[in-house]
C-alpha positions as CSV (number, residue, x, y, z in Angstrom):
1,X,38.7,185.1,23.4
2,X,36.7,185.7,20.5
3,X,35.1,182.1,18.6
4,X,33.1,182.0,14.8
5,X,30.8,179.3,14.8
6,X,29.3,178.7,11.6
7,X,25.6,177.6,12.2
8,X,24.3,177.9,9.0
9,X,22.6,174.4,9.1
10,X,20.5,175.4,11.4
11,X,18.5,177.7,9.2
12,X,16.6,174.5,7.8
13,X,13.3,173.9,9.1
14,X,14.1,170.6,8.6
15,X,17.0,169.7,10.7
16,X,19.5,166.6,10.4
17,X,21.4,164.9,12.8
18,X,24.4,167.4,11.8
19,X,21.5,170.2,12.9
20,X,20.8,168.8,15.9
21,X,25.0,168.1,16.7
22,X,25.3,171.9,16.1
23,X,22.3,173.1,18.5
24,X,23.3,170.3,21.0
25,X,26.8,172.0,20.9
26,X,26.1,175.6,20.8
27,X,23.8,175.4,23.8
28,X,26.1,173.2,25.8
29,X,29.1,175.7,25.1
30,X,26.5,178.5,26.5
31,X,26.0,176.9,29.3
32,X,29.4,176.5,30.3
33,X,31.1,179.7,29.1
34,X,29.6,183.5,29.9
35,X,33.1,185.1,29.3
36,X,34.3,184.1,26.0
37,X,32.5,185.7,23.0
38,X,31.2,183.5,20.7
39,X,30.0,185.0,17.3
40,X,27.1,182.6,15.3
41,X,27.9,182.8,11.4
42,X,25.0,181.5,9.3
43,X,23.6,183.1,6.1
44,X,20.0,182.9,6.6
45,X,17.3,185.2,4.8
46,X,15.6,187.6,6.7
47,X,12.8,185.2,7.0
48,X,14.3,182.1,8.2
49,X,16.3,184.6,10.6
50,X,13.1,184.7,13.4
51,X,13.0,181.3,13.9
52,X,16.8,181.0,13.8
53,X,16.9,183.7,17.1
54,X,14.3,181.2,19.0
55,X,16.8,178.7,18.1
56,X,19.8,179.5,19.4
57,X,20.6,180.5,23.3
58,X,19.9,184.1,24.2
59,X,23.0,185.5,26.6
60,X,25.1,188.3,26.1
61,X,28.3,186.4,25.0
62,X,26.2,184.5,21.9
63,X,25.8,187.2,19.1
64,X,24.3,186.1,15.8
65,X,26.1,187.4,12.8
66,X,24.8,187.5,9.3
67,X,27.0,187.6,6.5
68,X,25.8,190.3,3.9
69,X,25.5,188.6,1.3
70,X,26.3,185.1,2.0
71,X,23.5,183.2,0.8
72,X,24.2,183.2,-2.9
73,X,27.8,182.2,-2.4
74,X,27.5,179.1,-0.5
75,X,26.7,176.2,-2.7
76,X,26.8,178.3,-6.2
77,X,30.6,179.8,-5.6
78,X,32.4,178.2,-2.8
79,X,35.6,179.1,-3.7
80,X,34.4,182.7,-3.2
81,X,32.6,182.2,-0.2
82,X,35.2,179.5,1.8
83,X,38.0,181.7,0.0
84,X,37.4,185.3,0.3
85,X,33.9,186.7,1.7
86,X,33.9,184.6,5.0
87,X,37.6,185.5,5.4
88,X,37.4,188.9,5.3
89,X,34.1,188.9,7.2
90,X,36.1,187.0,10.3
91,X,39.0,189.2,9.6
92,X,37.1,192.3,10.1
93,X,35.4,190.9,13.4
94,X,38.6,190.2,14.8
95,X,38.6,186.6,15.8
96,X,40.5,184.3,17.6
97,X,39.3,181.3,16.4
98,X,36.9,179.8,13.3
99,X,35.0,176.4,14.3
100,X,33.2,175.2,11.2
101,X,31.3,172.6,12.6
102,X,29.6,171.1,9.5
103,X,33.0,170.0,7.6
104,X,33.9,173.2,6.0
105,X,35.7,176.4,7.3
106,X,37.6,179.1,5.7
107,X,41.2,178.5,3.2
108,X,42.7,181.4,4.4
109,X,43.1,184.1,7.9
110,X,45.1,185.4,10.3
111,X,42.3,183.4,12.9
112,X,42.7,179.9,13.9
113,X,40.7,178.0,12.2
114,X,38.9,174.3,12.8
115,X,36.7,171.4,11.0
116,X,34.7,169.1,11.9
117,X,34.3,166.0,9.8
118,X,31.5,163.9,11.1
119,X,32.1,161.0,8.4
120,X,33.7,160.5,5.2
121,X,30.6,158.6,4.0
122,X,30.8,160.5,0.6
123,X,34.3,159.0,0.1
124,X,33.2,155.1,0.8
125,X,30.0,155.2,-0.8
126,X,27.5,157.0,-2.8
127,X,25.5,159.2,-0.6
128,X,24.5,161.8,-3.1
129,X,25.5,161.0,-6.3
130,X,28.8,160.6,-8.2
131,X,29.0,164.3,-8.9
132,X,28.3,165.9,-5.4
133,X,30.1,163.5,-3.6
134,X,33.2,164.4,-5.2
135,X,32.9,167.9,-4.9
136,X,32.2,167.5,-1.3
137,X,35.5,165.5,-0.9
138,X,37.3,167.9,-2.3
139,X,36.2,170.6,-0.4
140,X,36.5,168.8,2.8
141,X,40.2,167.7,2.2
142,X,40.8,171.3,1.0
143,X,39.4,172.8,4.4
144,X,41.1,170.2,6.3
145,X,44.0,170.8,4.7
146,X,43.7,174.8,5.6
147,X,42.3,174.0,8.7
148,X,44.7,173.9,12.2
149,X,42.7,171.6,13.7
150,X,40.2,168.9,12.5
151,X,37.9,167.0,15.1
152,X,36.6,164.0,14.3
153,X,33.3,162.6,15.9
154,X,34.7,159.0,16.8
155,X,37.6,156.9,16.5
156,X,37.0,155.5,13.1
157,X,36.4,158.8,11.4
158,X,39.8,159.7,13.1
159,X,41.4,156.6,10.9
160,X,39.3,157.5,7.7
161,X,40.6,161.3,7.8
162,X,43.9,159.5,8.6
163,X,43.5,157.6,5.7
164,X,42.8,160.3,3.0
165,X,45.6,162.0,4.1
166,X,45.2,164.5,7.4
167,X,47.8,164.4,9.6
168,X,47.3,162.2,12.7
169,X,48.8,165.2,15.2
170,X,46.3,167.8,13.6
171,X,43.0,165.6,14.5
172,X,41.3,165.5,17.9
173,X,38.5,162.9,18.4
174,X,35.7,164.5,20.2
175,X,32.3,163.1,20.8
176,X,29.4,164.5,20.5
177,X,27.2,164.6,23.0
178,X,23.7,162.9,24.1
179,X,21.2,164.3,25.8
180,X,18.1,162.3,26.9
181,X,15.1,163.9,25.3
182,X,12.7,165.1,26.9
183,X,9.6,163.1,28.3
184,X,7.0,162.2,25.9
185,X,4.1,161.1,27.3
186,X,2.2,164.0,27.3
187,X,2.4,164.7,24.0
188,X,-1.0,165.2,22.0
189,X,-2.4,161.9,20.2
190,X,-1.9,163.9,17.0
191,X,1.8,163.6,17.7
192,X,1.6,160.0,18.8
193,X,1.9,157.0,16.3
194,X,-1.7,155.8,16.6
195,X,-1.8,157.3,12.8
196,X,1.6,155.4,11.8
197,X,1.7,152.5,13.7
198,X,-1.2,150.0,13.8
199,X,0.6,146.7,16.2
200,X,4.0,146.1,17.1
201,X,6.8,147.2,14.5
202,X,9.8,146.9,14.2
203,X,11.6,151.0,13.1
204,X,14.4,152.8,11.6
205,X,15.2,156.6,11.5
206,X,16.8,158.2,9.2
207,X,17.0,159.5,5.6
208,X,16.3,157.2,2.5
209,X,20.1,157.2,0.8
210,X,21.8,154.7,-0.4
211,X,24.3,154.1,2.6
212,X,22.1,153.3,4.4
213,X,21.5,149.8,3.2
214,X,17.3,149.9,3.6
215,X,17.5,147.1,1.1
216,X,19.0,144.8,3.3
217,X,16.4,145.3,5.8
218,X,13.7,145.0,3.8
219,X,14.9,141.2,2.7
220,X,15.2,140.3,6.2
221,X,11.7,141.9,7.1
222,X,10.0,139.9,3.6
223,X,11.8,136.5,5.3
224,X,10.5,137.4,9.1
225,X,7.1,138.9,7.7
226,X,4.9,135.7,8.0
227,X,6.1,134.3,11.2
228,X,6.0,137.6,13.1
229,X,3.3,140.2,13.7
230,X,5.2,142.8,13.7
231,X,5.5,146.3,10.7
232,X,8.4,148.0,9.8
233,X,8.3,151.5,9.6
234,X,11.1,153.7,7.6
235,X,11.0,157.4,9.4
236,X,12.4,159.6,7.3
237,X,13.1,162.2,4.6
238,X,12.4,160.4,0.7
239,X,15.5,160.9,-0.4
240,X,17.2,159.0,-3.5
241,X,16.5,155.2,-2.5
242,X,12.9,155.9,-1.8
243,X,11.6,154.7,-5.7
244,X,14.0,151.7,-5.3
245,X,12.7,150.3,-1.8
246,X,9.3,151.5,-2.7
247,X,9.9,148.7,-5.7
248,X,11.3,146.2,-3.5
249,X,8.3,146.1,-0.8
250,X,5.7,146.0,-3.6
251,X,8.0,143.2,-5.1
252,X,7.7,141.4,-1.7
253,X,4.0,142.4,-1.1
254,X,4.4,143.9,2.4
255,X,2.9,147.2,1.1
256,X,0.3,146.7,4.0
257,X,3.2,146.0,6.0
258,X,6.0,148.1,5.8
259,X,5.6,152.4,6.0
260,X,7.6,155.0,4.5
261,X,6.4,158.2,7.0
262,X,8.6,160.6,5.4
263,X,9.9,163.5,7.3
264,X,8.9,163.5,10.9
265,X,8.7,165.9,13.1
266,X,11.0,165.7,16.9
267,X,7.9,165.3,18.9
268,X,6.9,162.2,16.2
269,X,10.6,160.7,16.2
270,X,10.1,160.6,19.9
271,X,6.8,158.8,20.4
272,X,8.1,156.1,17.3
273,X,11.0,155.5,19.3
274,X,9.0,155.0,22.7
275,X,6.4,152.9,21.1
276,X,8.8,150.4,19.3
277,X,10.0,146.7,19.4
278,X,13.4,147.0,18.0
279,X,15.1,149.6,16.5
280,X,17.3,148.6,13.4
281,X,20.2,150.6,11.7
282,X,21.7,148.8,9.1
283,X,23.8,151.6,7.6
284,X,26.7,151.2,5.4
285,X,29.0,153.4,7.0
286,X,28.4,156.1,10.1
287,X,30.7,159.0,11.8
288,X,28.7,158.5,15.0
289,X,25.5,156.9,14.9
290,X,23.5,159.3,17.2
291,X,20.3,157.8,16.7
292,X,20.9,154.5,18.1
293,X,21.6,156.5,21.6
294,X,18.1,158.2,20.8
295,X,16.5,154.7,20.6
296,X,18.7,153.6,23.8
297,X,17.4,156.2,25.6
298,X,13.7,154.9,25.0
299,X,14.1,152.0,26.2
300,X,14.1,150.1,22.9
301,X,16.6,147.1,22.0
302,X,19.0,148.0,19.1
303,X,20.3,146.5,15.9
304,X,22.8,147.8,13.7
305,X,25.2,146.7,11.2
306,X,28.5,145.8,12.0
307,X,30.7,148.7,10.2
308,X,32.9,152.2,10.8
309,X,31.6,153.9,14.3
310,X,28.7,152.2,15.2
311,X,30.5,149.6,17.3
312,X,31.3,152.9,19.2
313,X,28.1,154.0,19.5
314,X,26.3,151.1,20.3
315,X,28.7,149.1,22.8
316,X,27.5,145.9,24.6
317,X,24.1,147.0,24.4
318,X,23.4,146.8,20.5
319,X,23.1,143.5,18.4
320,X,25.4,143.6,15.1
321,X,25.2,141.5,12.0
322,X,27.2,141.2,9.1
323,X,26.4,144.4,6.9
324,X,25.4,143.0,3.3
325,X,24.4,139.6,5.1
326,X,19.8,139.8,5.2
327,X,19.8,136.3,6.5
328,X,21.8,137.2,9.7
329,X,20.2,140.0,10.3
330,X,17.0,138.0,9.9
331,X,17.9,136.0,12.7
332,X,19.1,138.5,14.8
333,X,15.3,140.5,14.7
334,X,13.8,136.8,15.6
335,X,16.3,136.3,17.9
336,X,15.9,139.5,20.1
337,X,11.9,139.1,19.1
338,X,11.6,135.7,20.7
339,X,14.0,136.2,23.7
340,X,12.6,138.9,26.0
341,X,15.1,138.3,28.8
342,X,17.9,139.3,26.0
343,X,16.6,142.3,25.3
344,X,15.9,143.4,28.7
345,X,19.4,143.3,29.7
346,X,20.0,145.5,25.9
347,X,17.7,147.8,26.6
348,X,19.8,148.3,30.7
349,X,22.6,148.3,29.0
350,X,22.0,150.7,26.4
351,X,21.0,153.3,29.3
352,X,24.5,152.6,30.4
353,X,25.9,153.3,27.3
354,X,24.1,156.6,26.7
355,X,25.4,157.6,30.4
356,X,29.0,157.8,28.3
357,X,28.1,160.5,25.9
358,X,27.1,164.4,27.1
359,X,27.3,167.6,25.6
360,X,28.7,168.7,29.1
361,X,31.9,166.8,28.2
362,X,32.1,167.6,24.8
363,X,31.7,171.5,25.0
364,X,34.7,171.2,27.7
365,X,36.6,169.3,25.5
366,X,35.5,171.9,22.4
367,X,36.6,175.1,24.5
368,X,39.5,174.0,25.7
369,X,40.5,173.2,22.3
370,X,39.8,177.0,21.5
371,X,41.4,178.4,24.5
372,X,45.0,175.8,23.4
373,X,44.5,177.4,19.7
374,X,43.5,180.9,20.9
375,X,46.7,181.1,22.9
376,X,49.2,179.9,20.4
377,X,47.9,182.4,18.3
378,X,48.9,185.1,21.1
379,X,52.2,183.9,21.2
């Protein structure tokens, strides 16, 4: 059996949680298969392509494939590259299968081909703006359409590609998977949060967009901030919100209190989890909500808001509160802040909870969705 995997994210130096899915997955499938050939699609330029080697898994069966070519097509001419280029690329290479694991894959081929959607967030809400969000519906209902299979990273993205039209028999709901990181205690100072974090804070992860409601948790912090000693740090890329909740903290002068880090590093992301109070997501709408398992898995007490997957992600062990509501989740923070015993038995349960997810399972679950596909093409 011959599998495309298209791991063109992964050329980023900066990588996202989609990024980190596709690395997770690729390694886990390496692990578990050495007799299927699996052929890594990405587009990088010859300088991005060193570091995308050390990346990926070096075995005989996981060949790296450039597309001649590529790079110019992508996000300036889809329709050329989804349509035509990649088409005849797989088509030449003789596949079996086509896994585009980042939402897109190919419109046309003699290959099976697969999608991935890991959220319809672009559909519910503004994520990137009116104008990219629409083309990137589009395109994802156009390669779901083509596509024979789509996977969907939990239950409720399964309903919400239900919803926009994908029939239920051609989705499969796979997890991703979870693996613990790695320990961090021995990482240098200068990778510590000594520099960040000065006290006990209270943290999110992720990127500054819209959806993901920052502005709620900045009202809750600005009614907590004088009867708790704790900061609130916002670990993440600046993206579009970041001049709007930069406003709202000077508005609510915690500018001594609350920090914007920007991007951070793994290592970084690691020690702000293991040195944290709480961690909070208040997002608008998730596929999977990855990162409350990475804050499980440091021992640290979860928030999130009560919406889409993250239910599914964070089980018995997280605290919900109504999405748009800061008061609640005001009193959730104190609530878990001044009741230790509660959040001990969080913080067990959320090791429980992160027990449910591995890429072990998933990469089973992804090749033997490959293998079904790969012999019903045969036939």
């Amino acid at each position: 059996m011959r599998v495309g995997l298209f791991v063109d994210v992964l050329k980023h130096s900066e990588r996202s949680g989609i990024g980190r899915h596709v690395l997770g997955l690729v390694h886990a499938i390496a692990k578990l298969d050495q007799k299927n050939t699996y052929l890594l699609y990405h587009t990088a330029t010859a300088a991005q392509q060193d570091s995308l080697r050390e990346l990926l898994p070096q075995q005989h069966n996981m060949l790296l494939r450039s597309i001649p070519m590529g790079h110019r097509f992508v996000s300036e001419r889809p329709r050329v590259f989804w349509g035509y280029l990649l088409p005849a690329v797989l088509t030449v290479d003789r596949l079996d299968v086509f896994h585009g694991p980042n939402f897109f894959a190919p419109l046309r081929g003699r290959f099976r081909r697969i999608s991935t959607i890991h959220d319809l967030a672009f559909i519910h809400t503004e994520v990137h703006g009116n104008g990219l969000d629409r083309l990137l519906a589009d395109w994802t209902i156009r390669c779901a359409t083509a596509a024979d299979r789509v996977i969907a990273v939990s239950d409720a993205t399964r309903v919400d590609c239900i919803d926009i039209g994908i029939p239920n028999e051609k989705i499969v709901r796979i997890y991703q998977g979870f693996e613990h990181p790695q320990d961090v205690s021995s990482l240098d100072a200068g990778e510590r949060t000594s520099e960040i974090a000065q006290g006990p804070y209270l943290l999110y992860v992720g990127t500054l967009q819209p959806r993901k409601n920052l502005e709620t948790l900045i009202e809750a912090f600005s009614r907590l901030s004088a009867i708790i000693p704790h900061n609130l740090i916002l670990a993440g890329a600046k993206a579009e919100s970041f001049d709007l909740l930069n406003a709202l903290v000077n508005s609510h002068g915690l500018t001594q209190r609350v920090t914007f880090t920007g991007y951070v590093s793994d290592s970084q992301r690691h020690a702000l989890y293991q040195n944290a109070d709480l961690f909070i997501y208040p997002s608008l709408y998730e596929g999977f909500g990855l990162v409350l398992l990475e804050a499980m898995a440091h021992r640290v007490a979860t928030i999130a808001a009560n919406n889409s997957s993250l239910p599914e992600a964070g089980g018995e062990a997280t605290a919900f509160f109504n999405t748009h509501d800061s008061d609640d989740l005001a009193s959730t923070i104190l609530r878990l802040i001044q009741n230790p015993q509660e959040r001990t038995l969080r913080i067990e349960e959320g090791l429980r909870q992160i027990s449910r997810f591995s890429w072990t399972s998933s990469a089973k679950e992804h090749v033997l969705l490959y293998q079904q596909l790969a012999s019903h093409a045969a036939s």
